[in-house]
C-alpha positions in Angstrom: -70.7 15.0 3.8 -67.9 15.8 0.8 -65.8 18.0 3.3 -66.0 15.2 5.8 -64.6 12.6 3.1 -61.8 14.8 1.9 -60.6 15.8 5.8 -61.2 12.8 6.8 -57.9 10.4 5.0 -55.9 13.8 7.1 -57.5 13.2 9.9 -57.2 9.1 10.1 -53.1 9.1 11.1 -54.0 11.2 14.3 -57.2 9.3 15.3 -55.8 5.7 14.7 -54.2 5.2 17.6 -57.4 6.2 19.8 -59.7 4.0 17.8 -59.8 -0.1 18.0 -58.1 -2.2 15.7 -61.2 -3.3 13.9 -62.1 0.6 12.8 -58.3 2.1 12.1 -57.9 0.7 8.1 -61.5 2.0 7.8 -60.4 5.7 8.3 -57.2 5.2 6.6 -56.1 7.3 3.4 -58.1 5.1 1.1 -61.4 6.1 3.2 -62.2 8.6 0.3 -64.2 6.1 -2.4 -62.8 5.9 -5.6 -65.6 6.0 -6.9 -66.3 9.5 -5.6 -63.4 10.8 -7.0 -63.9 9.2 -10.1 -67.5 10.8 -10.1 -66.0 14.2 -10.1 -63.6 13.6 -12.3 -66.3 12.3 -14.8 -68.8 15.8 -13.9 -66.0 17.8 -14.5 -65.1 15.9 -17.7 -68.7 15.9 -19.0 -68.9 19.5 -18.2 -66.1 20.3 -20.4 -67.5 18.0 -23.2 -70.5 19.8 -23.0 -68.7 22.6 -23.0 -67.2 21.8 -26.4 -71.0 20.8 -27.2 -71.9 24.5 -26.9 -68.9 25.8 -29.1 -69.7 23.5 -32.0 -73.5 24.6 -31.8 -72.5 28.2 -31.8 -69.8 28.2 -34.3 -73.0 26.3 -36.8 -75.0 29.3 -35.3 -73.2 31.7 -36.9 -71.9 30.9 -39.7 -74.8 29.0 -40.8 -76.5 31.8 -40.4 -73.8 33.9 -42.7 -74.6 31.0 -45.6 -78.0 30.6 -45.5 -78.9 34.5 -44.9 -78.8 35.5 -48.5 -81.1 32.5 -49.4 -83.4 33.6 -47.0 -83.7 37.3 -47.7 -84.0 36.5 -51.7 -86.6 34.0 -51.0 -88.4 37.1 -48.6 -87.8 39.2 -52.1 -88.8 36.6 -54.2 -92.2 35.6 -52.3 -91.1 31.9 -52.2 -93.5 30.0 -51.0 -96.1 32.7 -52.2 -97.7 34.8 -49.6 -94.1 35.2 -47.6 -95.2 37.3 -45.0 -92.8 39.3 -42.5 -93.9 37.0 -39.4 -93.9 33.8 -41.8 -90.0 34.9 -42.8 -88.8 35.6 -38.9 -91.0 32.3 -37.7 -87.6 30.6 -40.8 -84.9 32.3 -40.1 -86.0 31.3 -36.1 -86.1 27.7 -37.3 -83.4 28.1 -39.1 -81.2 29.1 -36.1 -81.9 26.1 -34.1 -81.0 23.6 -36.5 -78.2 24.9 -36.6 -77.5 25.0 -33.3 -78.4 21.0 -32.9 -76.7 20.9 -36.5 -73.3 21.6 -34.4 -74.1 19.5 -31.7 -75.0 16.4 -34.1 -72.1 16.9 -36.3 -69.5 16.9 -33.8 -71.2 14.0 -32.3 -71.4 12.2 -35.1 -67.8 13.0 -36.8 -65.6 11.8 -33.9 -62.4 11.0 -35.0 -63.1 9.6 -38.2 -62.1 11.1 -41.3 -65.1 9.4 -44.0 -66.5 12.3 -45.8 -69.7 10.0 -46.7 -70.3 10.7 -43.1 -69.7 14.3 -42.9 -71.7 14.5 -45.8 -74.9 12.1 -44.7 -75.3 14.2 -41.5 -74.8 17.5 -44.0 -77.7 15.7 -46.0 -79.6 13.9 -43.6 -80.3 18.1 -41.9 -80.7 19.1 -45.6 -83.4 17.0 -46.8 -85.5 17.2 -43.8 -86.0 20.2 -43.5 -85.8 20.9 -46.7 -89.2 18.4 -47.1 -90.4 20.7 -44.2 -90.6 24.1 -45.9 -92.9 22.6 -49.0 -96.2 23.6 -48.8 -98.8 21.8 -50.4 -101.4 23.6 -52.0 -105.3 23.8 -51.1 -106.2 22.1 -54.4 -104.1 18.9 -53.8 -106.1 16.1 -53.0 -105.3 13.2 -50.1 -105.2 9.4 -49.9 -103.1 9.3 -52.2 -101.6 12.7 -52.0 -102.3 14.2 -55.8 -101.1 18.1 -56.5 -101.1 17.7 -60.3 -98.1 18.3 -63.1 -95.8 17.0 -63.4 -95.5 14.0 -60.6 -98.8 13.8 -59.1 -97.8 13.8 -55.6 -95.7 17.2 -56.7 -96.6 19.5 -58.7 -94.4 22.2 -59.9 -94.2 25.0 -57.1 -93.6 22.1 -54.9 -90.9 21.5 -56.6 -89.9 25.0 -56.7 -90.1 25.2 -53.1 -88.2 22.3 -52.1 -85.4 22.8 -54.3 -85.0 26.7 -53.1 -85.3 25.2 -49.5 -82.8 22.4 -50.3 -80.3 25.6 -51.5 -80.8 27.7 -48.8 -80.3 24.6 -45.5 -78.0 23.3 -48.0 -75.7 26.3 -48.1 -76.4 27.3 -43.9 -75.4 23.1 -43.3 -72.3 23.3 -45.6 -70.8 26.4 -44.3 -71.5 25.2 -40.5 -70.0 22.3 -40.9 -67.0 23.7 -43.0 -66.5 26.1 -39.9 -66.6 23.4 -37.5 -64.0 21.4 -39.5 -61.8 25.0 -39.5 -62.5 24.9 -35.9 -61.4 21.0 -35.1 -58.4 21.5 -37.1 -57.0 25.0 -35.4 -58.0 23.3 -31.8 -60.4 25.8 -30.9 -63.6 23.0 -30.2 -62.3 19.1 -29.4 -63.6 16.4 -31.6 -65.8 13.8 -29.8 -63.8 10.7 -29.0 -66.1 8.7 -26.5 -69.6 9.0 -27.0 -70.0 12.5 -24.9 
């Protein structure tokens, strides 16, 4: 059908004279829908916005990765939360990785054009803290409805507190440094900043 529609407006100038009145301006040049064009126009456009989609989730990828690897081979060292077992470590550097690969994808999203830093910084935080809230383990001796773990909040007790502020570190240093790159990235050219909602 698409090779028909784009032979066809060549076609129309030799077939008009053959054809009555009432079908010629049917098969003229304009026979091609504009809104088939503009279609392709638009896949091809999204593709390349997708495109730059893919770049900003790699470029977090990596060097996320290169900020938040020393965090989490000293808290593999360091046994934090206790019990840090080999598989336990691979299953967070895994999760790790693909935040940061939706970290890149968000971020450019949400960034566009503008130039705030309180929103650079909110999607930097908004990663941050919830994952960060993710790694804490709640002991087996805390109690629920209401949540009580003991010294020195109640609802946290202080290896809670240990572990969400080593967690906040370690997504906070992977976040800051994928978002610094993609910055580095927006201004050399190298990945496009989002300027219409795709």
């Amino acid at each position: 059908m698409s090779v028909f529609l784009v032979l066809l407006p060549s076609l129309a100038p030799s077939l008009a004279p053959s054809l009555a009145p009432s079908l010629a301006p049917s098969l003229a040049p304009r026979a091609v829908p504009f809104s088939t064009r503009g279609a392709i126009v638009m896949q091809e456009d999204l593709a390349a916005k997708r495109a730059e989609s893919g770049k900003a989730g790699a470029a977090s990828l990596v060097a996320g990765t290169a900020g938040g690897l020393p965090f989490l081979l000293l808290g593999k060292a360091a046994q934090i939360p206790p019990g840090y077992s080999d598989a336990l470590w691979e299953f967070q550097a895994d999760g790790l990785a693909l935040m940061l690969l939706l970290f890149g994808v968000v971020y450019r999203y949400a960034v566009r054009d503008d130039e705030n830093p309180m929103l650079k910084q909110g999607v930097v935080g908004a990663f941050v803290i919830t994952r960060a809230w993710a790694r804490i383990t709640p002991p087996a001796t805390c109690g629920a409805l209401p949540l009580s773990c003991g010294a020195p909040l109640g609802y946290l007790n202080w290896e809670m507190i240990g572990q969400g502020a080593y967690a906040t570190v370690e997504t906070a240093a992977a976040c800051v440094a994928a978002a610094a790159a993609i910055e580095f990235a927006f201004s050399k050219g190298w990945i496009s900043k989002c300027t219409d909602g795709v």
